[in-house]
C-alpha positions as protocol buffer text, in pm:
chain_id: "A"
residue {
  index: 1
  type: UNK
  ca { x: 5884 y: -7370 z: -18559 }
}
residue {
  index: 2
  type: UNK
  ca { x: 5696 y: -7070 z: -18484 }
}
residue {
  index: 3
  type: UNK
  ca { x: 5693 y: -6965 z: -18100 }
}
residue {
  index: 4
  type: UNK
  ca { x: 5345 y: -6866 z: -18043 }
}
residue {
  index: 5
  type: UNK
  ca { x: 5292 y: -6509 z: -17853 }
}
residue {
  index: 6
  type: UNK
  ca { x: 5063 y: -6659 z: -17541 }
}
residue {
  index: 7
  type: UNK
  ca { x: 5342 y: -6871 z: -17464 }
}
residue {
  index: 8
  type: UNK
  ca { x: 5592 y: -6600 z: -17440 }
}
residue {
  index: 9
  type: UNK
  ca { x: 5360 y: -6336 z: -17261 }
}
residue {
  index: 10
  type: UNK
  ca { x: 5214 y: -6640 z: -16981 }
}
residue {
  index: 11
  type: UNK
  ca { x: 5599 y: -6744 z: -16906 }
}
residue {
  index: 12
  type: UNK
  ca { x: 5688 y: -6356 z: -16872 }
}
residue {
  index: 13
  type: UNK
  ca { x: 5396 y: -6317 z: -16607 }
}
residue {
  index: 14
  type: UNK
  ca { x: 5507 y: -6639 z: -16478 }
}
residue {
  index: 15
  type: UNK
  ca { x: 5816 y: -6479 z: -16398 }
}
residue {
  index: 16
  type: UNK
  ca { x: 5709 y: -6131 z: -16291 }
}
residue {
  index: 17
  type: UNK
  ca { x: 5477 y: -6316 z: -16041 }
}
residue {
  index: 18
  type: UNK
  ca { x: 5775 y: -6550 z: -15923 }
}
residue {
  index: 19
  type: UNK
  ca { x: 5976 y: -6269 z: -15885 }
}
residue {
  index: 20
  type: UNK
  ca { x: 5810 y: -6031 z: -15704 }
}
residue {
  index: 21
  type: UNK
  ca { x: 5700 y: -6309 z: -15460 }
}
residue {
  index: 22
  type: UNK
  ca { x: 6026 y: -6378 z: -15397 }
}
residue {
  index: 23
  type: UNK
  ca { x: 6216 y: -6036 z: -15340 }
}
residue {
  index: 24
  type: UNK
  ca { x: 6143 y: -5858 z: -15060 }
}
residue {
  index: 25
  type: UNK
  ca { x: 6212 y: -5474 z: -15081 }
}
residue {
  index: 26
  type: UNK
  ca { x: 6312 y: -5303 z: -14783 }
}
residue {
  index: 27
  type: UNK
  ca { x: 6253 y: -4943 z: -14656 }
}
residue {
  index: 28
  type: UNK
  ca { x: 6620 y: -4907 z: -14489 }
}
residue {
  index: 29
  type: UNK
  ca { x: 6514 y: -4531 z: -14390 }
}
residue {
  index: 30
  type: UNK
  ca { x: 6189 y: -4638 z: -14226 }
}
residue {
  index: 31
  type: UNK
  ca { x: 6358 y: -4896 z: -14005 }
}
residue {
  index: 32
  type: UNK
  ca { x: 6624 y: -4622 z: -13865 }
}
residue {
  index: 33
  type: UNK
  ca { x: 6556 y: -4538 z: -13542 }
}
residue {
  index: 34
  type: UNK
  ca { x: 6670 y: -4223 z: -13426 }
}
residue {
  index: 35
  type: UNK
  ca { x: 6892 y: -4170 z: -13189 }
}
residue {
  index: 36
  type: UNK
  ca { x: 6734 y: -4023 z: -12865 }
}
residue {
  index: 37
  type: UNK
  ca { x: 6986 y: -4070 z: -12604 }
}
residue {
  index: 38
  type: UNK
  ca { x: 7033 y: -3765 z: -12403 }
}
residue {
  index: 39
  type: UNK
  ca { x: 7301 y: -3855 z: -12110 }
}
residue {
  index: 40
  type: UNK
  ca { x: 7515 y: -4188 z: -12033 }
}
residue {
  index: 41
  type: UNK
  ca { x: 7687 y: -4219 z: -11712 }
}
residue {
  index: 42
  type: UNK
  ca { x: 7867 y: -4481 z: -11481 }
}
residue {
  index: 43
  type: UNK
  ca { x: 7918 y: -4409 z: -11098 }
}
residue {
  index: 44
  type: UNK
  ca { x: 7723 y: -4095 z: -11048 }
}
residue {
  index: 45
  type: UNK
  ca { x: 7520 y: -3929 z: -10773 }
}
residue {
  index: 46
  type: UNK
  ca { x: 7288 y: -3690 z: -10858 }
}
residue {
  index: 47
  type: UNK
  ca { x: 7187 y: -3409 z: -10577 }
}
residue {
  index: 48
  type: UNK
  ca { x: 6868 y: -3261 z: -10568 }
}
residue {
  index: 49
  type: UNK
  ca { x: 6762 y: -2945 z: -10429 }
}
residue {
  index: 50
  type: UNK
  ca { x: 6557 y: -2631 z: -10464 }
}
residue {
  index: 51
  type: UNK
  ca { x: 6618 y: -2295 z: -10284 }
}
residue {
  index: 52
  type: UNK
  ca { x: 6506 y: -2404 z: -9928 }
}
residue {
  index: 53
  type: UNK
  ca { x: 6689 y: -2740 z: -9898 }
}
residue {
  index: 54
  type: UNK
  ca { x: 6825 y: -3050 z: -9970 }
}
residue {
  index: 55
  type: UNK
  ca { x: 6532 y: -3248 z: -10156 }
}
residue {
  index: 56
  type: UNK
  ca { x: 6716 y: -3619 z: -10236 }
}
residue {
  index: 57
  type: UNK
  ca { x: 7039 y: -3759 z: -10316 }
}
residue {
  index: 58
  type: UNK
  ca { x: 7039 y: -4035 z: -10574 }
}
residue {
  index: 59
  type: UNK
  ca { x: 7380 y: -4263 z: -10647 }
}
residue {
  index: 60
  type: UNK
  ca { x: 7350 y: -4512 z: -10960 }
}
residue {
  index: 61
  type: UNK
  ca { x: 7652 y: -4761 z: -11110 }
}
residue {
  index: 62
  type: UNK
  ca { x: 7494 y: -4707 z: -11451 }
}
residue {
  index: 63
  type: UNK
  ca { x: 7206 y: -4469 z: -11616 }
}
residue {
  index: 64
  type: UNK
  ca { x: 7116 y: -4376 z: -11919 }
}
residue {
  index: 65
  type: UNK
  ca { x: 6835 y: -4070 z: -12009 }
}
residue {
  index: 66
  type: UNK
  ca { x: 6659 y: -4148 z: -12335 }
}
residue {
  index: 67
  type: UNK
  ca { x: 6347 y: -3926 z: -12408 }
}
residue {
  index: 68
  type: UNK
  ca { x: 6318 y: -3777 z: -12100 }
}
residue {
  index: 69
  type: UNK
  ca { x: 6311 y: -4150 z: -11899 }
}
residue {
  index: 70
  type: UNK
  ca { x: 6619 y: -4189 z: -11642 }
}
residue {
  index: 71
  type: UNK
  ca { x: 6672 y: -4510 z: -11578 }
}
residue {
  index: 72
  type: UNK
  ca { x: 6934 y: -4635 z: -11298 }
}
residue {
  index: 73
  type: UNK
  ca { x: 7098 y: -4929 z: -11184 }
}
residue {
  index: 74
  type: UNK
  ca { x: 7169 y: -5005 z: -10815 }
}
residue {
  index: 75
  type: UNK
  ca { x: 7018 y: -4714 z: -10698 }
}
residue {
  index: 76
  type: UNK
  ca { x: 7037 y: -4583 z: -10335 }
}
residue {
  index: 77
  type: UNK
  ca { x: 6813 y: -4274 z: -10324 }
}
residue {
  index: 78
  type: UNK
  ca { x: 6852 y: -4063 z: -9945 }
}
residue {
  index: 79
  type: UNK
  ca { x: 6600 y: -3757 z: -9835 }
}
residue {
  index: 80
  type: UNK
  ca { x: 6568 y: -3653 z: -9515 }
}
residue {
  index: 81
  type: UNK
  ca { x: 6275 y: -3957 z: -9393 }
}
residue {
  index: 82
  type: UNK
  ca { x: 6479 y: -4203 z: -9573 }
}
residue {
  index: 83
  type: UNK
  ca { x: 6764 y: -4344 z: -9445 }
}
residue {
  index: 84
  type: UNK
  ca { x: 6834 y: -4495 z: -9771 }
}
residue {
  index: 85
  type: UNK
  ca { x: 6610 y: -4694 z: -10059 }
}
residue {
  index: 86
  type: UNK
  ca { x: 6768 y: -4968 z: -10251 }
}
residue {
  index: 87
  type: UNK
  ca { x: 6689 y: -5119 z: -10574 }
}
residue {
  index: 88
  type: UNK
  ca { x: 6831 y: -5274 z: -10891 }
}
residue {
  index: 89
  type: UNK
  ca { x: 6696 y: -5111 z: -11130 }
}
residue {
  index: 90
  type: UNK
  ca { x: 6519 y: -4745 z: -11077 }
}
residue {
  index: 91
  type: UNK
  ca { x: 6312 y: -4545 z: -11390 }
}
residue {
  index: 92
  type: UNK
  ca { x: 6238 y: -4169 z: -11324 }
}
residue {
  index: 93
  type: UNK
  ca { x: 5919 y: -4073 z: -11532 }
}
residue {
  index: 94
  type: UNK
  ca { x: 5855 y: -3697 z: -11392 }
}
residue {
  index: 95
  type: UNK
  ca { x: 5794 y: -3700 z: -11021 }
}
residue {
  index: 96
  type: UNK
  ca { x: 5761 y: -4122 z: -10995 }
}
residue {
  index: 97
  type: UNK
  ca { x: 6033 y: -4361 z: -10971 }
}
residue {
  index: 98
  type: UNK
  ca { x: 5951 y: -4661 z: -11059 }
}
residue {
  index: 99
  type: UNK
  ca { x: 6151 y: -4978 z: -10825 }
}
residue {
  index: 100
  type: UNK
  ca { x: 6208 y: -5315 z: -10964 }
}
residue {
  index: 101
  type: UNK
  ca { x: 6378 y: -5599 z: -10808 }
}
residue {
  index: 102
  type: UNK
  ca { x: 6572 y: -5640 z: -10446 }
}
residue {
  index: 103
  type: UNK
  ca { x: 6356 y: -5324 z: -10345 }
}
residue {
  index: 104
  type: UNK
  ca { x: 6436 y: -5208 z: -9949 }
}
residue {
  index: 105
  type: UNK
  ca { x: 6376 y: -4910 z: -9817 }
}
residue {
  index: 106
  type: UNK
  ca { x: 6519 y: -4826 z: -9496 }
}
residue {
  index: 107
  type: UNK
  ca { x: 6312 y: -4559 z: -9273 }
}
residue {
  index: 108
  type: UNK
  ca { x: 6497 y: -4351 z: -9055 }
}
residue {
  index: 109
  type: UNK
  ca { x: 6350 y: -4472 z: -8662 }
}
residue {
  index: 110
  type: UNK
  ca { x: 6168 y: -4720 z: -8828 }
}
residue {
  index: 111
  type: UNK
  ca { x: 6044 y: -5021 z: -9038 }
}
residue {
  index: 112
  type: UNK
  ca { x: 6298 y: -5168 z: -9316 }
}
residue {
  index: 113
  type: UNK
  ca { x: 6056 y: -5267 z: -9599 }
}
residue {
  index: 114
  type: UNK
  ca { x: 6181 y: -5546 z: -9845 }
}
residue {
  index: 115
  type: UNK
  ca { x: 5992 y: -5627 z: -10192 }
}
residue {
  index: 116
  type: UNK
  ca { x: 6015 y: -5709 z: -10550 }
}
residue {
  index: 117
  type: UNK
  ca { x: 5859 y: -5370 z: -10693 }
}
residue {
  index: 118
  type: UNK
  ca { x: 5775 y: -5052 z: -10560 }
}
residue {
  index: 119
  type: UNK
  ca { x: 5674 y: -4672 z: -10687 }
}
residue {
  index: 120
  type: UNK
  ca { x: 5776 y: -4388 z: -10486 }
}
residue {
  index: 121
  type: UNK
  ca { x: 5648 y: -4040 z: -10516 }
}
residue {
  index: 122
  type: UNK
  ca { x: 5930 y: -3778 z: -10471 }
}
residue {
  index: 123
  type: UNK
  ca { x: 5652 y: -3486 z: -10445 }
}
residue {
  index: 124
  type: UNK
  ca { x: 5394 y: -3641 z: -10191 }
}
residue {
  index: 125
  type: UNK
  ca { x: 5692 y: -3856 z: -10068 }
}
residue {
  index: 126
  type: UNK
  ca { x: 5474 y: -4204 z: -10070 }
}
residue {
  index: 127
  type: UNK
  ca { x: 5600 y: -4511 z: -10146 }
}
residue {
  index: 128
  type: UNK
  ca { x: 5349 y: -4753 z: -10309 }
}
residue {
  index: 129
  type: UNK
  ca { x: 5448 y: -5115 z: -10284 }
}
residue {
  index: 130
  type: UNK
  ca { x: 5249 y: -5347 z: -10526 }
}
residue {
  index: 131
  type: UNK
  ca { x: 5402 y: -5673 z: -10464 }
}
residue {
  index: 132
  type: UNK
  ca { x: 5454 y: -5894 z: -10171 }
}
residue {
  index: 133
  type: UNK
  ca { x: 5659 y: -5721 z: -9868 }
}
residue {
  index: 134
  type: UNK
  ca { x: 5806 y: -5790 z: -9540 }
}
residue {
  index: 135
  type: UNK
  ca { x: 5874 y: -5520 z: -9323 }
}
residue {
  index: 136
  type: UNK
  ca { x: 6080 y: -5518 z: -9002 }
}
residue {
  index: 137
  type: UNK
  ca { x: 6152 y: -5333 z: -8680 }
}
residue {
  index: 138
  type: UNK
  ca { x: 6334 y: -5523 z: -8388 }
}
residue {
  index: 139
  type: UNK
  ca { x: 6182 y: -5863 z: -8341 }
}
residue {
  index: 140
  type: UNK
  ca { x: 5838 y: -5689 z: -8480 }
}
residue {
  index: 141
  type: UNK
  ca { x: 5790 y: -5843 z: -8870 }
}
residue {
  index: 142
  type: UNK
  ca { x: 5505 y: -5753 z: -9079 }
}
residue {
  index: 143
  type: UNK
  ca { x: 5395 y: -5938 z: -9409 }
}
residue {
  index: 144
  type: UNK
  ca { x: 5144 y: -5832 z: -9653 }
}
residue {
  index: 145
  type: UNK
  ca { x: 5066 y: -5821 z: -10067 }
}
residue {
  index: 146
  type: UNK
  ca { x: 5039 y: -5416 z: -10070 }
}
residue {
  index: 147
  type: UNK
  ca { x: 5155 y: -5122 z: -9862 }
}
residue {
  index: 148
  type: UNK
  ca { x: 5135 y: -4748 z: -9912 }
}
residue {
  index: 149
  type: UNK
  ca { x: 5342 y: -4583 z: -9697 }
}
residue {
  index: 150
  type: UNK
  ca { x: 5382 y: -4196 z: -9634 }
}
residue {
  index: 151
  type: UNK
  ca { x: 5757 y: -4116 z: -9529 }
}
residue {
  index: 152
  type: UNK
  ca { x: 5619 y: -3757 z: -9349 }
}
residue {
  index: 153
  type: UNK
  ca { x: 5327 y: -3851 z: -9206 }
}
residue {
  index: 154
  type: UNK
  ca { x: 5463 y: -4204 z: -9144 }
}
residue {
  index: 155
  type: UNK
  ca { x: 5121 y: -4364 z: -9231 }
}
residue {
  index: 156
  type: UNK
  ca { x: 5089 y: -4723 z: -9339 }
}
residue {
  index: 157
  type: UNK
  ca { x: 4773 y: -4858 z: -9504 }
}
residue {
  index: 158
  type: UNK
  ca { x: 4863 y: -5247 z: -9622 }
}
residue {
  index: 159
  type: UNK
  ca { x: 4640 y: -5544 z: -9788 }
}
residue {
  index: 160
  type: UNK
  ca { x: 4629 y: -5919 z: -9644 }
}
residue {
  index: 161
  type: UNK
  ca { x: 4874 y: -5830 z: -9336 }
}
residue {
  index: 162
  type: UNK
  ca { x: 5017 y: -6070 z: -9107 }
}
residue {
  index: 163
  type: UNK
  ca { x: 5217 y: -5957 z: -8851 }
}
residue {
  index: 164
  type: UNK
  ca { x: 5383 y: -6061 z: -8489 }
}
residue {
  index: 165
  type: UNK
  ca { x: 5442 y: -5730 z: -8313 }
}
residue {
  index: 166
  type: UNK
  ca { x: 5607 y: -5745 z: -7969 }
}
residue {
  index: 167
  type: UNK
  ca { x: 5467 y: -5461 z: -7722 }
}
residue {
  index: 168
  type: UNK
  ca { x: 5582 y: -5326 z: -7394 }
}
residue {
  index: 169
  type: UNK
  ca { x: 5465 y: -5455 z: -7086 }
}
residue {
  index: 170
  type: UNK
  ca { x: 5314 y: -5209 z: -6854 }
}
């Protein structure tokens, strides 16, 4: 019994096919990412000043700075407007940080502000609100969607406000 040479070659490209179907070849260097963490820390407050003055003081339970992003948990940042500004979770991307969750900021003789997410400019020193607020002073409570607010100036522009704002009686 003579085994003809088709048979042999279709089962061998049977296999070939089979086989390469079935293995799957990995690129284990292309999957490595590299490590880019620059600083870890736990219970830290970072000071920031130039040669005139104190410019902010930031305090964090955790942080981590991977490629030039600082991100930090249960911030409280202080300058010299801001009494103090509170948030879960804070990301530093050059002059912006960025606010996410259980956002308040607390002016010094002024409004508290409480929201969801929040940017704030340490340069121009504005704080950009893009999600529902509530802001109070006293019995006086303001509610809108968006609020830019400059700490120096103390300028407030807001979308869809409602407010109840007491006033002396003269």
């Amino acid at each position: 019994m003579a085994v003809r040479i088709e048979f042999v070659l279709t089962i061998a490209i049977v296999a070939i096919v089979v086989a390469s179907l079935t293995l799957k070849l990995n690129d284990a260097a292309s999957k490595v990412k590299p490590i880019t963490k620059e600083l870890e820390f736990t219970y830290t407050t970072f000071t920031e000043v130039d040669t005139k003055k104190l410019q902010g003081r930031a305090y964090g339970t955790y942080g981590v700075r991977d490629n030039d992003v600082l991100t930090i948990h249960d911030l409280v940042y202080q300058t010299e407007t801001i009494e103090s500004l509170v948030a879960d979770k804070a990301t530093y991307m050059g002059e912006n940080i960025y606010l996410e969750g259980d956002v308040v900021l607390d002016q010094t003789d002024g409004y508290t502000y409480e929201t969801e997410q929040a940017e704030y400019n340490q340069k121009s020193e504005i704080l950009n609100i893009t999600a529902p607020f509530v802001a109070r002073r006293d019995k006086n409570i303001i509610r809108g969607d968006t609020l830019r607010y400059d700490t120096q100036k103390k300028e407030v522009y807001g979308t869809m406000i409602d407010a109840t704002v007491y006033t002396i009686e003269k």
